[in-house]
N, CA, C, O and CB atoms as a CASP TS submission, in Angstrom:
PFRMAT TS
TARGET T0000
AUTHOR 0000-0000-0000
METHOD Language model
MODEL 1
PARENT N/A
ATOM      1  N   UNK     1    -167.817 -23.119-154.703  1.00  0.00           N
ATOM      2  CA  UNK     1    -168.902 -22.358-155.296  1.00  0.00           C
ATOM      3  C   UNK     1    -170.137 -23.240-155.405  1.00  0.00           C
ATOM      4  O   UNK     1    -169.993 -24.454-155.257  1.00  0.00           O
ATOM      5  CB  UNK     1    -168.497 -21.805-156.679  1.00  0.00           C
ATOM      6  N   UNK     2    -171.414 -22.697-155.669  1.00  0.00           N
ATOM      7  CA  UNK     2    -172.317 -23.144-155.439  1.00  0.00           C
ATOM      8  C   UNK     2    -173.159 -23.494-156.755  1.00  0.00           C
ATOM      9  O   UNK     2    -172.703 -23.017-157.795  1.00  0.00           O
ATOM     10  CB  UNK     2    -172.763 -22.403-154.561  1.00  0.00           C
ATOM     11  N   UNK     3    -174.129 -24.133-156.837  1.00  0.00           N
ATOM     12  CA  UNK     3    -174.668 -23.689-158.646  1.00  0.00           C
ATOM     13  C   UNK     3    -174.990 -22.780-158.689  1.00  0.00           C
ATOM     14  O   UNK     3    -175.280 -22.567-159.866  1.00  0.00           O
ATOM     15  CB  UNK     3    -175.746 -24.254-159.449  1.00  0.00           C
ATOM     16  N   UNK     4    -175.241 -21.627-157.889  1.00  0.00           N
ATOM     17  CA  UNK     4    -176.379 -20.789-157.913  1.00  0.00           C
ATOM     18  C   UNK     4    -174.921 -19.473-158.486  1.00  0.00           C
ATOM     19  O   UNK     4    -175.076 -18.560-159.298  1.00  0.00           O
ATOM     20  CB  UNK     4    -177.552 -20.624-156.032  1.00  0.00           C
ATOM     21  N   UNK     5    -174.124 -19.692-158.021  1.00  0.00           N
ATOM     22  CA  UNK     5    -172.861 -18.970-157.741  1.00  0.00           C
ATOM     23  C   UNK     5    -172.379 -19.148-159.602  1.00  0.00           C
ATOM     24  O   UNK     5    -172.012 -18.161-160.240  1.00  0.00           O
ATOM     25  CB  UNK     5    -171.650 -19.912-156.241  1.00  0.00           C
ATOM     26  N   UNK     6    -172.474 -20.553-160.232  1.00  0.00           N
ATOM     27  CA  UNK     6    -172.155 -20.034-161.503  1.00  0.00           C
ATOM     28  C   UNK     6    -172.926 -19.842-162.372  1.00  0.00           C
ATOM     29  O   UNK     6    -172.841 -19.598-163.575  1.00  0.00           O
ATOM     30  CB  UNK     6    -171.436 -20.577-162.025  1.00  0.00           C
ATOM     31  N   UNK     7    -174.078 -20.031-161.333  1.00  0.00           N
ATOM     32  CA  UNK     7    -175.405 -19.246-162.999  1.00  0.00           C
ATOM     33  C   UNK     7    -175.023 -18.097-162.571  1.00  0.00           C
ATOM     34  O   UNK     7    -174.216 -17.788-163.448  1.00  0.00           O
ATOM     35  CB  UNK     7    -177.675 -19.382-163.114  1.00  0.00           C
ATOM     36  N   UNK     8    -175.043 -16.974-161.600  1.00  0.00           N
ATOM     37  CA  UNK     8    -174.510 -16.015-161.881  1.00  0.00           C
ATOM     38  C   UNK     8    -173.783 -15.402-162.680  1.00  0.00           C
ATOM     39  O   UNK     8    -174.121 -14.531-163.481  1.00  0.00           O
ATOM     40  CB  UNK     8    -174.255 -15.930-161.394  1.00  0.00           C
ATOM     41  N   UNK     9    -172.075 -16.128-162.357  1.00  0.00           N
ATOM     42  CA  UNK     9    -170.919 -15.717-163.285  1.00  0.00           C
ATOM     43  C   UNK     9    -171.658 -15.831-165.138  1.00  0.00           C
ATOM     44  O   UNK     9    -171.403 -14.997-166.007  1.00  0.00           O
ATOM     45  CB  UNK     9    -169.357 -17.071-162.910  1.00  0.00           C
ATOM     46  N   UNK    10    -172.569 -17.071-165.340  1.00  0.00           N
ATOM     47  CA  UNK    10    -173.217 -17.289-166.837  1.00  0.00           C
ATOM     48  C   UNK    10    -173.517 -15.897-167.110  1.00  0.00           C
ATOM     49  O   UNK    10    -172.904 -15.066-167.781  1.00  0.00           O
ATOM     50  CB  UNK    10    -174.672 -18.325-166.975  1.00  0.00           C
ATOM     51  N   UNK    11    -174.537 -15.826-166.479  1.00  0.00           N
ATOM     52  CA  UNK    11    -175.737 -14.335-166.934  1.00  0.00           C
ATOM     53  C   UNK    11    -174.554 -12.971-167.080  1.00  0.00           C
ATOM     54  O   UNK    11    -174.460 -12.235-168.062  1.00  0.00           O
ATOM     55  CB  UNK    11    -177.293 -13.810-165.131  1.00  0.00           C
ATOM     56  N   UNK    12    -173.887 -12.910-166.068  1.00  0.00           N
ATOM     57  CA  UNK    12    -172.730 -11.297-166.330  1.00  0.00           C
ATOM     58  C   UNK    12    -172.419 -11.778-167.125  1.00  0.00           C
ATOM     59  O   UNK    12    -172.898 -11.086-168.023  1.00  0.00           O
ATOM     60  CB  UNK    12    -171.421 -10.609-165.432  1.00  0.00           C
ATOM     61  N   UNK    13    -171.709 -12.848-167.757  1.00  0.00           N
ATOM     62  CA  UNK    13    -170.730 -12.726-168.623  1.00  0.00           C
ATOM     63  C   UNK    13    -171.567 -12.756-170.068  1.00  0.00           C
ATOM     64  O   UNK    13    -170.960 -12.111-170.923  1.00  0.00           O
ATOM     65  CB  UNK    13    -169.603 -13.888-168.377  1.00  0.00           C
ATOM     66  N   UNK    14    -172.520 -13.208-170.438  1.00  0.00           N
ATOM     67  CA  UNK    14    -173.534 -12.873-170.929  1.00  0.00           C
ATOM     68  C   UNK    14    -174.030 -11.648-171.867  1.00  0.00           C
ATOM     69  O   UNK    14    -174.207 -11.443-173.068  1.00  0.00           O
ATOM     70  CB  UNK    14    -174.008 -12.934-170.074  1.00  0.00           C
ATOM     71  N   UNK    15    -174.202 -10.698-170.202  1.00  0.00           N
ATOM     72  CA  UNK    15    -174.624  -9.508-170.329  1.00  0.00           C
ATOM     73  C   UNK    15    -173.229  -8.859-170.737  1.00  0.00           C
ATOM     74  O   UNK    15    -173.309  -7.913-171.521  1.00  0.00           O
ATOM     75  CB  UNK    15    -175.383  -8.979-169.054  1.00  0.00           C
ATOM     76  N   UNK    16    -172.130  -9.190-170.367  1.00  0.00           N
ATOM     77  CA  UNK    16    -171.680  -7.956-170.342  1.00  0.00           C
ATOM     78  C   UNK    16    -170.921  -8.603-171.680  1.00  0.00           C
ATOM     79  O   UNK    16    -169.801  -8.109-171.806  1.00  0.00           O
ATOM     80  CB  UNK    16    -170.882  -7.268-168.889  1.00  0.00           C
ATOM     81  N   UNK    17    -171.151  -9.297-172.410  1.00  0.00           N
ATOM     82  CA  UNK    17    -171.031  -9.664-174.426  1.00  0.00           C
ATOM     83  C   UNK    17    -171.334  -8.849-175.210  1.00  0.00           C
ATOM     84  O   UNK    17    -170.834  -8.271-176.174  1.00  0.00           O
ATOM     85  CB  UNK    17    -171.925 -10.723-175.139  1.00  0.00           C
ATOM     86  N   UNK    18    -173.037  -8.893-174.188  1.00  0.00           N
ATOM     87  CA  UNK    18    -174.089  -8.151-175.001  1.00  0.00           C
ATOM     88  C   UNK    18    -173.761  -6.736-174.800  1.00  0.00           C
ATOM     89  O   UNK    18    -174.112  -5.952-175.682  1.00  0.00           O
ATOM     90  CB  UNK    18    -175.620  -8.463-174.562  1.00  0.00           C
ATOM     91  N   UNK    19    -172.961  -6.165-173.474  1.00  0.00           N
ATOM     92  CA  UNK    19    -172.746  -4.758-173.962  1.00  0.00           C
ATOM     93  C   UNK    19    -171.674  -4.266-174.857  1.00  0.00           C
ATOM     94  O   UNK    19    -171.549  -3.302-175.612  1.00  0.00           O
ATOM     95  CB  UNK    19    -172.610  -4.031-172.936  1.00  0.00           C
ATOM     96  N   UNK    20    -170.955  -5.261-174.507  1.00  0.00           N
ATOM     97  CA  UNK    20    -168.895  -5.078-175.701  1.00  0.00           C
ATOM     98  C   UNK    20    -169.924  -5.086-176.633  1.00  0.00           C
ATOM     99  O   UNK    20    -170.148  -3.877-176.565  1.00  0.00           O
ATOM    100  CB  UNK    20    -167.064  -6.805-175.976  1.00  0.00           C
ATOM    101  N   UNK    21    -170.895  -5.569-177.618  1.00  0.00           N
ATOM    102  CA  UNK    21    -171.636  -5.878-178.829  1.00  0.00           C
ATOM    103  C   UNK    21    -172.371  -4.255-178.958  1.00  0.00           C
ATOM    104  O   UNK    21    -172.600  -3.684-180.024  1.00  0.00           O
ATOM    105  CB  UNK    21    -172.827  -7.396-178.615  1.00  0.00           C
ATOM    106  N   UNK    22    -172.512  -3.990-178.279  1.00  0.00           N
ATOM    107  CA  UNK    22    -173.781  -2.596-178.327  1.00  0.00           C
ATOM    108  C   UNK    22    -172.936  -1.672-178.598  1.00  0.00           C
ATOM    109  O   UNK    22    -173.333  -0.732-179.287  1.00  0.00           O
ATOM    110  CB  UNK    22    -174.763  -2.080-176.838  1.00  0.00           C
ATOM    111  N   UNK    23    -171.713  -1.694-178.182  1.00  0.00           N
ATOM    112  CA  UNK    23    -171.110  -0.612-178.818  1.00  0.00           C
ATOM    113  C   UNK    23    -170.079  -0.157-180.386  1.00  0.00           C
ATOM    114  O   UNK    23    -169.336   0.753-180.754  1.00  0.00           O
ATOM    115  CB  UNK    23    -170.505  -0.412-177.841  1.00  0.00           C
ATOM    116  N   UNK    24    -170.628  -1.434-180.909  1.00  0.00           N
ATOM    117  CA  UNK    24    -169.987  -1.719-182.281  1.00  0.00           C
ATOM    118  C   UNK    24    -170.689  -1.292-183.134  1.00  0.00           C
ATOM    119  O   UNK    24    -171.862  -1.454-182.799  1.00  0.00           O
ATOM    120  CB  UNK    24    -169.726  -2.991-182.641  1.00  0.00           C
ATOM    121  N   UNK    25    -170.567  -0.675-184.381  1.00  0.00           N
ATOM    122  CA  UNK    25    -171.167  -0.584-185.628  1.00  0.00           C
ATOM    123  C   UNK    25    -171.995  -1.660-185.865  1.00  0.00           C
ATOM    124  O   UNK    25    -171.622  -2.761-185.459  1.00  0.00           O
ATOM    125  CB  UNK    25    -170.265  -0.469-186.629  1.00  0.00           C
ATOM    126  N   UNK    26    -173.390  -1.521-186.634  1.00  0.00           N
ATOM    127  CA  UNK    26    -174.268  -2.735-187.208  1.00  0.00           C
ATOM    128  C   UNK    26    -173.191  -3.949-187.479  1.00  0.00           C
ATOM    129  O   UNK    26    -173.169  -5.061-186.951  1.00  0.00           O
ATOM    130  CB  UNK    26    -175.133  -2.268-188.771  1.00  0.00           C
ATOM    131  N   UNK    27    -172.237  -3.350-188.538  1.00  0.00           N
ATOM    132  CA  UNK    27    -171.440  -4.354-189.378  1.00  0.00           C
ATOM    133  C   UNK    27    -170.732  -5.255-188.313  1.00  0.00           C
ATOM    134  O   UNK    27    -170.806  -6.484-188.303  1.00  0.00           O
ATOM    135  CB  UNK    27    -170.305  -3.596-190.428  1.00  0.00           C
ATOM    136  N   UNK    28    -169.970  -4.417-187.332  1.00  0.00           N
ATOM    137  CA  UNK    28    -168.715  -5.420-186.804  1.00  0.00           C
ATOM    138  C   UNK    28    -169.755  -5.996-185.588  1.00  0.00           C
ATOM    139  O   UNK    28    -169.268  -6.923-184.941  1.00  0.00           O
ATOM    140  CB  UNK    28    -166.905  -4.471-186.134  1.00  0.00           C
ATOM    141  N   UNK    29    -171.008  -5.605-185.224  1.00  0.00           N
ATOM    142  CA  UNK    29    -171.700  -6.272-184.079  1.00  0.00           C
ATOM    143  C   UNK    29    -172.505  -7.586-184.766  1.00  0.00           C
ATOM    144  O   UNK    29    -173.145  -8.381-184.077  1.00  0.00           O
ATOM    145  CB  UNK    29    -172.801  -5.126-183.275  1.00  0.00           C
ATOM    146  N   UNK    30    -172.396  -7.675-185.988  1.00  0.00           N
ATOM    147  CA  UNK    30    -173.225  -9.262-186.574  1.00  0.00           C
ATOM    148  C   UNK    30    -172.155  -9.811-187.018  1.00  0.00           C
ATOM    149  O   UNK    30    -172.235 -10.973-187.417  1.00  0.00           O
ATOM    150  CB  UNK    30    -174.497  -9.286-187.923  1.00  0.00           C
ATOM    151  N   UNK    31    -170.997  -9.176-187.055  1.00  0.00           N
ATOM    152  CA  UNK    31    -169.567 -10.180-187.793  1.00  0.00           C
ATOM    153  C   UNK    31    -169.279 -10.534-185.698  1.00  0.00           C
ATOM    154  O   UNK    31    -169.282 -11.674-185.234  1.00  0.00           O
ATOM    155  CB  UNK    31    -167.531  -8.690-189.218  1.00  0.00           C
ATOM    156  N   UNK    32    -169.118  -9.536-185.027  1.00  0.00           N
ATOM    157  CA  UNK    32    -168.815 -10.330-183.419  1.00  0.00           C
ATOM    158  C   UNK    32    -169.556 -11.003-183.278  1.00  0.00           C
ATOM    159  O   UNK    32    -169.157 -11.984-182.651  1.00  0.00           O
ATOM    160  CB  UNK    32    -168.807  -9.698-182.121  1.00  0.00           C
ATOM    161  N   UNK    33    -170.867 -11.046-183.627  1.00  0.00           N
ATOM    162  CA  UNK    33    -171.534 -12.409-182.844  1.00  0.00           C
ATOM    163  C   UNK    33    -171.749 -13.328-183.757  1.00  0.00           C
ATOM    164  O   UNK    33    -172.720 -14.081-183.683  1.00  0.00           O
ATOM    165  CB  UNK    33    -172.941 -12.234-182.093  1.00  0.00           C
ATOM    166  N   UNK    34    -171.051 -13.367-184.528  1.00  0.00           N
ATOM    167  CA  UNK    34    -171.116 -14.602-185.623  1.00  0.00           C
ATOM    168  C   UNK    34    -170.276 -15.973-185.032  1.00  0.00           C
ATOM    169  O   UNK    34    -169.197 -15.959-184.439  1.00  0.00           O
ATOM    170  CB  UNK    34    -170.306 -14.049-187.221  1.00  0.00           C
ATOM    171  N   UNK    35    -170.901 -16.860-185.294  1.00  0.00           N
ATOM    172  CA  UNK    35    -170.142 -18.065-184.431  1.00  0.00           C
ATOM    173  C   UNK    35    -168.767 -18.388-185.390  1.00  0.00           C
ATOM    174  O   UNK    35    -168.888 -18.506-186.609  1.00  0.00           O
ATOM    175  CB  UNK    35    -171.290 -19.691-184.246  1.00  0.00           C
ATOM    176  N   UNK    36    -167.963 -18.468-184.975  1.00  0.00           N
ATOM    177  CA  UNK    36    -166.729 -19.140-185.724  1.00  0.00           C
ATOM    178  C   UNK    36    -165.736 -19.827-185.348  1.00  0.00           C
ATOM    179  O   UNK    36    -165.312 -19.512-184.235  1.00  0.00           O
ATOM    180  CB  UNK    36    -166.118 -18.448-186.247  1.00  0.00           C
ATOM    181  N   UNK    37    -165.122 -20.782-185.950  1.00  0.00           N
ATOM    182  CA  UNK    37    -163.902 -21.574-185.726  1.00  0.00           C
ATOM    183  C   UNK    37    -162.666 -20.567-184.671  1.00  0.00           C
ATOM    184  O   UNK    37    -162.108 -19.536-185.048  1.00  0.00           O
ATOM    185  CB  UNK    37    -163.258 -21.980-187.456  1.00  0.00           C
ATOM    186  N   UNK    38    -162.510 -21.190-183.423  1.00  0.00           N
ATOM    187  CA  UNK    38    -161.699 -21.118-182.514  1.00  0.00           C
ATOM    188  C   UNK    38    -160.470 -21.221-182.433  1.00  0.00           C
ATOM    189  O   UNK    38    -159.640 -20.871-181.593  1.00  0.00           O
ATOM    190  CB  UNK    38    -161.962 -21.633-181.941  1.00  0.00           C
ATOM    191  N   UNK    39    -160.416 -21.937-183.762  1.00  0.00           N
ATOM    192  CA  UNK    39    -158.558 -22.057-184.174  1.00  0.00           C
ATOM    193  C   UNK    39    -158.205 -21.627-185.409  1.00  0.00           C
ATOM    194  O   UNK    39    -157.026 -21.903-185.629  1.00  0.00           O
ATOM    195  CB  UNK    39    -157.883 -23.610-184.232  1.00  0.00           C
ATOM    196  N   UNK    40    -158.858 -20.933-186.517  1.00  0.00           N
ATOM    197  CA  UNK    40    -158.452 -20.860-188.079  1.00  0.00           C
ATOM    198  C   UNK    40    -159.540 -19.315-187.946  1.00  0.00           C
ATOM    199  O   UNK    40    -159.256 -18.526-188.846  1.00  0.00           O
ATOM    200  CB  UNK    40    -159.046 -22.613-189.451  1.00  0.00           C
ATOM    201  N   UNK    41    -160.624 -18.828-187.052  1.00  0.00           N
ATOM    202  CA  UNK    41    -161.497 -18.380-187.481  1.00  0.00           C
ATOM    203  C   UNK    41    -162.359 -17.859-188.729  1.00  0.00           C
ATOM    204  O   UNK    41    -162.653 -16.758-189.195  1.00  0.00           O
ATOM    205  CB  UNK    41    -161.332 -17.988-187.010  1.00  0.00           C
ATOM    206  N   UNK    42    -162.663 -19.455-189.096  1.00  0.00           N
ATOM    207  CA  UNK    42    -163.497 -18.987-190.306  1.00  0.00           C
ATOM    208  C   UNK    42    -165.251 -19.227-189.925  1.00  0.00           C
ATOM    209  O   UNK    42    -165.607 -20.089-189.123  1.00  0.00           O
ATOM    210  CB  UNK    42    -162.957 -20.014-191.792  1.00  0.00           C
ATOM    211  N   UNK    43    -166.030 -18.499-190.499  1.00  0.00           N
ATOM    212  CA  UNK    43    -167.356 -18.808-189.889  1.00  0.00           C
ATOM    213  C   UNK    43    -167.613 -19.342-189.848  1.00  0.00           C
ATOM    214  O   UNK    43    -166.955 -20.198-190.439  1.00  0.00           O
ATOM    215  CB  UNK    43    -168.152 -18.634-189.930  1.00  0.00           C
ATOM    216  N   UNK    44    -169.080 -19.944-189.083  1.00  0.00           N
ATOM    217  CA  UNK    44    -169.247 -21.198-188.575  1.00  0.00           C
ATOM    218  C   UNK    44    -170.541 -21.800-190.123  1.00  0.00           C
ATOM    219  O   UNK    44    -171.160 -22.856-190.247  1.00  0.00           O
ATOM    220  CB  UNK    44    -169.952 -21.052-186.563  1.00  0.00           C
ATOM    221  N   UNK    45    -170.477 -20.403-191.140  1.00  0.00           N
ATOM    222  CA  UNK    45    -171.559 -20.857-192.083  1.00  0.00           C
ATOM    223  C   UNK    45    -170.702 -21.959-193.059  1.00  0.00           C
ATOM    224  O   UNK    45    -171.037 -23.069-193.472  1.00  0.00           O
ATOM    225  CB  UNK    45    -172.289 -19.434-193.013  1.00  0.00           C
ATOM    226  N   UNK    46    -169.393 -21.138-193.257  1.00  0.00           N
ATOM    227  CA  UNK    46    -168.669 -22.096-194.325  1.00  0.00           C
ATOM    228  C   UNK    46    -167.790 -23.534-193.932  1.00  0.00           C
ATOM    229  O   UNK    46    -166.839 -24.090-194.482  1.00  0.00           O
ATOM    230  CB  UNK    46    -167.618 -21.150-195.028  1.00  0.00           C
ATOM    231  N   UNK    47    -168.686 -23.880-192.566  1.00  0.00           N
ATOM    232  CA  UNK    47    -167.955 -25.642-192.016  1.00  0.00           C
ATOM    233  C   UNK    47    -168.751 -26.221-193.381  1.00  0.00           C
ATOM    234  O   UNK    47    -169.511 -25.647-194.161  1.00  0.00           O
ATOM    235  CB  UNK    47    -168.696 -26.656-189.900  1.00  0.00           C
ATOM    236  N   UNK    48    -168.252 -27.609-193.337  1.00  0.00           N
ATOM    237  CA  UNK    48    -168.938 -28.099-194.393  1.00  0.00           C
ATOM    238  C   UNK    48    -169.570 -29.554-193.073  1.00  0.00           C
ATOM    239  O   UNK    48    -168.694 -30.134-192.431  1.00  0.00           O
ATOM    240  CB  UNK    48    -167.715 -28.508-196.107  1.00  0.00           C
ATOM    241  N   UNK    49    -170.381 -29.766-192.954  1.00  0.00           N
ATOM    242  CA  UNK    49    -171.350 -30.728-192.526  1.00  0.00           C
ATOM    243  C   UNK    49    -170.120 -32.251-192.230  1.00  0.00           C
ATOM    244  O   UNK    49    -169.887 -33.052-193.135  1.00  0.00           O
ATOM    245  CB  UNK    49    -172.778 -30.926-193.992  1.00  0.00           C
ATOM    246  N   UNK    50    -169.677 -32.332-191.247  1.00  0.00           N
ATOM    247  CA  UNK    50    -169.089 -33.446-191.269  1.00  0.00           C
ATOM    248  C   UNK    50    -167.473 -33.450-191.244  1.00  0.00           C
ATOM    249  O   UNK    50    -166.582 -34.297-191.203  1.00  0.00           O
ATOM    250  CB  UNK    50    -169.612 -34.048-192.344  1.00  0.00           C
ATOM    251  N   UNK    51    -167.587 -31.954-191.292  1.00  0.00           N
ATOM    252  CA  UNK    51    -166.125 -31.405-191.024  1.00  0.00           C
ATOM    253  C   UNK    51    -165.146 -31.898-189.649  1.00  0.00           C
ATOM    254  O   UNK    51    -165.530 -32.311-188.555  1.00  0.00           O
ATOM    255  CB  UNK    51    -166.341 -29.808-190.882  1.00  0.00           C
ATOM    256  N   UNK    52    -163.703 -31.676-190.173  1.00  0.00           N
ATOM    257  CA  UNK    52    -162.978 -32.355-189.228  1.00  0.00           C
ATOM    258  C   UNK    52    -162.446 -31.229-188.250  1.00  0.00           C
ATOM    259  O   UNK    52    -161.856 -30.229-188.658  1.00  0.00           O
ATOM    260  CB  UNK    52    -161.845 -33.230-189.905  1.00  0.00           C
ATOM    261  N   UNK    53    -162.612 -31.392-187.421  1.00  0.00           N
ATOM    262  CA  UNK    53    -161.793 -30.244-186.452  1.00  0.00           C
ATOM    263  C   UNK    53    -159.765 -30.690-186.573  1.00  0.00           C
ATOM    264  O   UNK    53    -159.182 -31.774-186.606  1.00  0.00           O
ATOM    265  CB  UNK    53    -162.595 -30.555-184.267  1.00  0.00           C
ATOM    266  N   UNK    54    -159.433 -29.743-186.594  1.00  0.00           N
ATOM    267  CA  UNK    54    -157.764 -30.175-186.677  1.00  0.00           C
ATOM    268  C   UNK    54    -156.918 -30.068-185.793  1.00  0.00           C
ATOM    269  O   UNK    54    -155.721 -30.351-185.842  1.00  0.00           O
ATOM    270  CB  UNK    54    -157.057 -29.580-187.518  1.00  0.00           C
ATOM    271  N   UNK    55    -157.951 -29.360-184.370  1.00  0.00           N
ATOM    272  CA  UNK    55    -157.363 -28.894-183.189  1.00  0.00           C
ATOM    273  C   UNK    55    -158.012 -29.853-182.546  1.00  0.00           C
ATOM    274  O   UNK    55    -157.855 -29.803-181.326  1.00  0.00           O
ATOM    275  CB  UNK    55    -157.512 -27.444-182.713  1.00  0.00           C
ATOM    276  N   UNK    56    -158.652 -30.665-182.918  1.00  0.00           N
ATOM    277  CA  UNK    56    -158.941 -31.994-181.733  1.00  0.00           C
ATOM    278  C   UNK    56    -158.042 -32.857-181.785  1.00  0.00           C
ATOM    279  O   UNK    56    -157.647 -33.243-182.886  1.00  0.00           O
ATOM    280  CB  UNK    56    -160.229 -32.894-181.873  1.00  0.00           C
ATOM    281  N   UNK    57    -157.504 -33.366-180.591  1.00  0.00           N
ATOM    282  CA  UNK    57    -156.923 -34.527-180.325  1.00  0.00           C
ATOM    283  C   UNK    57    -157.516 -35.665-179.575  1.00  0.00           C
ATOM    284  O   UNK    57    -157.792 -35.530-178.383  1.00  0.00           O
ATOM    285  CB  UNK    57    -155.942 -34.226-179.794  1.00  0.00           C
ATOM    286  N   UNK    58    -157.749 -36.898-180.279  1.00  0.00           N
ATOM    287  CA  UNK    58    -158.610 -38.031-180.005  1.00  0.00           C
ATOM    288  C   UNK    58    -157.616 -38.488-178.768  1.00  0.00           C
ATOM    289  O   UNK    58    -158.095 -38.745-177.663  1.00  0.00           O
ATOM    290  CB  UNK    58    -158.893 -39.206-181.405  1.00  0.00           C
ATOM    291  N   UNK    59    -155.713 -38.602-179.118  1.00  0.00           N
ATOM    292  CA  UNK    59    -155.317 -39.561-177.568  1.00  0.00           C
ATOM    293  C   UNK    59    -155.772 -38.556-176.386  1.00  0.00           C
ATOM    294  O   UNK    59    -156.596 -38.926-175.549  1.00  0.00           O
ATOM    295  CB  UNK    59    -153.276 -39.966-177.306  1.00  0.00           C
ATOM    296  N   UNK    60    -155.289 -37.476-176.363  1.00  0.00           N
ATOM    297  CA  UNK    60    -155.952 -36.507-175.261  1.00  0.00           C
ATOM    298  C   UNK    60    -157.426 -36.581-174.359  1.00  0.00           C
ATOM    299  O   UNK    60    -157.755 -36.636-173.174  1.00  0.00           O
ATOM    300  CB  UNK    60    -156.088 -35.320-175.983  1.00  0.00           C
ATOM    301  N   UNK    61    -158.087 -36.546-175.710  1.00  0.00           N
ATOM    302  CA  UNK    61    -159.485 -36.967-174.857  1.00  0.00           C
ATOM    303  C   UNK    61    -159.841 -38.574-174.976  1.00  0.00           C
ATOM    304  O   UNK    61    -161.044 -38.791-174.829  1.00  0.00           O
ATOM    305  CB  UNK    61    -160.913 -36.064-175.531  1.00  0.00           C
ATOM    306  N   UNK    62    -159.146 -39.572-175.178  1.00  0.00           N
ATOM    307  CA  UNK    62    -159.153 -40.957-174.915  1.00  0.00           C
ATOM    308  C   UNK    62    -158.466 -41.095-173.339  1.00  0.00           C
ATOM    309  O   UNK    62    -158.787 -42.077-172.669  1.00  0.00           O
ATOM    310  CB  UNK    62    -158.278 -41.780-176.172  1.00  0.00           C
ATOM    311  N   UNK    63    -157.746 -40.329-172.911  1.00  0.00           N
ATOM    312  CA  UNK    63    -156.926 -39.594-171.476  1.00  0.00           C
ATOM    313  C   UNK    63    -158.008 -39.885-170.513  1.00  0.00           C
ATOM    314  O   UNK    63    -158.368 -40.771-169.737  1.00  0.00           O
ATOM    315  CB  UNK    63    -156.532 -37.653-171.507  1.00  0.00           C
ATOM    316  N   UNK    64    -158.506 -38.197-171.121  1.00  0.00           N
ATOM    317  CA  UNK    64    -159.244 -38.001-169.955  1.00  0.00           C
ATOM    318  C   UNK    64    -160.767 -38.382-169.651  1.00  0.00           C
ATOM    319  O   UNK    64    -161.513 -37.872-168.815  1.00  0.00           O
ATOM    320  CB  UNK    64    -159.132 -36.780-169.793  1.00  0.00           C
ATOM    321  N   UNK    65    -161.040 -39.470-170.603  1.00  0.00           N
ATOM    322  CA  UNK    65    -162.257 -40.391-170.465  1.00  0.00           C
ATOM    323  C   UNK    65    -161.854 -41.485-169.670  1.00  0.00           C
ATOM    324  O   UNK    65    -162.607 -42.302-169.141  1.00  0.00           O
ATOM    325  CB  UNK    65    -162.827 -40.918-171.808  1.00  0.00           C
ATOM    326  N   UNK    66    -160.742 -41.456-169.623  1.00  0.00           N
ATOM    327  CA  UNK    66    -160.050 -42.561-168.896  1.00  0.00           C
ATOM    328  C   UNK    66    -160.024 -43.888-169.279  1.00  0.00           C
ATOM    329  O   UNK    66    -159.925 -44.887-168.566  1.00  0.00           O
ATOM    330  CB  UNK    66    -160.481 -42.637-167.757  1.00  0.00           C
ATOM    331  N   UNK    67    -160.167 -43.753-171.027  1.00  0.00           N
ATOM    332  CA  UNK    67    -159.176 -44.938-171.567  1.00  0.00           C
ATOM    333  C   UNK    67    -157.562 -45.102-171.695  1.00  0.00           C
ATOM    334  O   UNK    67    -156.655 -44.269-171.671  1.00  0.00           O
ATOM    335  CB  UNK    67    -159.524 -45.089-172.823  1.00  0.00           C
ATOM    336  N   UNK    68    -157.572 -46.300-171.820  1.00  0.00           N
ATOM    337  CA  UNK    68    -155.484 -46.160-171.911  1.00  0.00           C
ATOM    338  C   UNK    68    -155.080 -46.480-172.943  1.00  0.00           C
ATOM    339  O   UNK    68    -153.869 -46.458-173.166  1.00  0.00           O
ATOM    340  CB  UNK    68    -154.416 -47.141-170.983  1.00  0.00           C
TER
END
């Protein structure tokens, strides 16, 4: 693929967020696009500044930085 090939795939997938979103009630279309935690989903208002992620693993990505 090309770059041009995944700015494409960017923009549809994008757009087509923004239409799953258009068809929601006010309420559940600002709670869907609310950013939130990927593993516990709690919003992204109540992180506290300095917060620990609990689904990161440091040896994993010490891996694949390609330390040993």
């Amino acid at each position: 693929m090309k770059g041009r090939d995944y700015l494409w795939c960017l923009v549809h997938t994008l757009l087509d967020r923004e239409d799953e979103l258009e068809r929601f009630c006010p309420e559940c279309r600002s709670r869907g696009a609310e950013e939130r935690c990927p593993v516990c989903g709690r919003p992204a208002s109540s992180w506290a500044e300095g917060s620990v992620n609990i689904s990161f693993d440091m040896e994993k990505f010490e891996q694949g930085a390609g330390k040993p």
